[in-house]
C-alpha positions, -999 to 999 in steps of 0.1 A, spaced: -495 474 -640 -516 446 -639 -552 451 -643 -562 435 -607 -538 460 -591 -552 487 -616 -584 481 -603 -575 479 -564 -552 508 -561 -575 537 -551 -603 516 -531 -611 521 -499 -593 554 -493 -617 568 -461 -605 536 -441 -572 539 -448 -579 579 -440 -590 573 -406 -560 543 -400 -535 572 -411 -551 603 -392 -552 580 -361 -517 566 -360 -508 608 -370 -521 616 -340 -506 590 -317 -471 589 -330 -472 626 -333 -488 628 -294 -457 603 -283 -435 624 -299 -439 655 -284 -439 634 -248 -411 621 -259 -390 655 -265 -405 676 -239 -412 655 -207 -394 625 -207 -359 632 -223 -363 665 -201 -365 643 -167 -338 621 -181 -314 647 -183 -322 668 -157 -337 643 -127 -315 610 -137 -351 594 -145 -346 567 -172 -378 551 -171 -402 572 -191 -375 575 -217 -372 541 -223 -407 532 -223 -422 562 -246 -392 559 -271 -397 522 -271 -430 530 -278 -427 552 -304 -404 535 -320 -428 505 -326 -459 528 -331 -440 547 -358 -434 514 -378 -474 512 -375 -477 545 -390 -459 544 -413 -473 509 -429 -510 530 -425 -491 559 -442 -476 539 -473 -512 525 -474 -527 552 -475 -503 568 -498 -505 537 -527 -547 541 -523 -550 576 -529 -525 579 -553 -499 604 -537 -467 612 -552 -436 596 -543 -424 631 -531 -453 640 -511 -454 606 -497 -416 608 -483 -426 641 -471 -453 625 -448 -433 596 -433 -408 624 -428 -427 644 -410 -436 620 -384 -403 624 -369 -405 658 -364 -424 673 -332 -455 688 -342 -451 685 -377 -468 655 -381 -504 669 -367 -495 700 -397 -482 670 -425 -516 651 -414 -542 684 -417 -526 692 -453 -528 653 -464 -561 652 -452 -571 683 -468 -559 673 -499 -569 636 -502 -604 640 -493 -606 672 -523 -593 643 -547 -559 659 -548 -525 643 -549 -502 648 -517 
């Protein structure tokens, strides 16, 4: 590794924190209005507009997280494992806010995800 990236790689690791935790909570938020309101009134009423509109939206919000995540993930120094683990879990319904406590817990103690 060159010894300008050696040097950069674990700076700034609050901001990129707070960048993660927020776009946790927003694509993890969409998610869950996703699954349980709008592809439930697709289905049942015939409504196609909230589907379209929240999916496209978290759809393009995912790609934000998960440029914050990777971020995040090269600052702190996470593991390759724990860091698939993450982006993973912002696909799944509520996992994302549980993913986001634990890598928060764990990268403010120091600790590798």
């Amino acid at each position: 590794m060159p010894r300008g990236l050696a040097r950069r790689v674990g700076q700034d690791v609050p901001a990129a924190l707070i960048r993660y935790r927020v776009m946790a909570w927003v694509v993890g938020v969409l998610l869950i209005a996703l699954v349980l309101v709008a592809v439930p009134l697709k289905y049942t009423a015939g409504v196609e507009g909230p589907v379209e509109v929240i999916g496209t939206a978290h759809g393009w919000l995912y790609a934000i997280f998960f440029v914050t995540a990777c971020d995040l993930a090269l600052r702190a120094r996470w593991t390759v494992k724990g860091s698939v683990l993450v982006l993973l879990a912002g696909t799944v319904p509520i996992l994302s806010f549980v993913a986001e406590r634990i890598a928060t817990r764990k990268t403010r103690a120091g600790e590798r995800v």
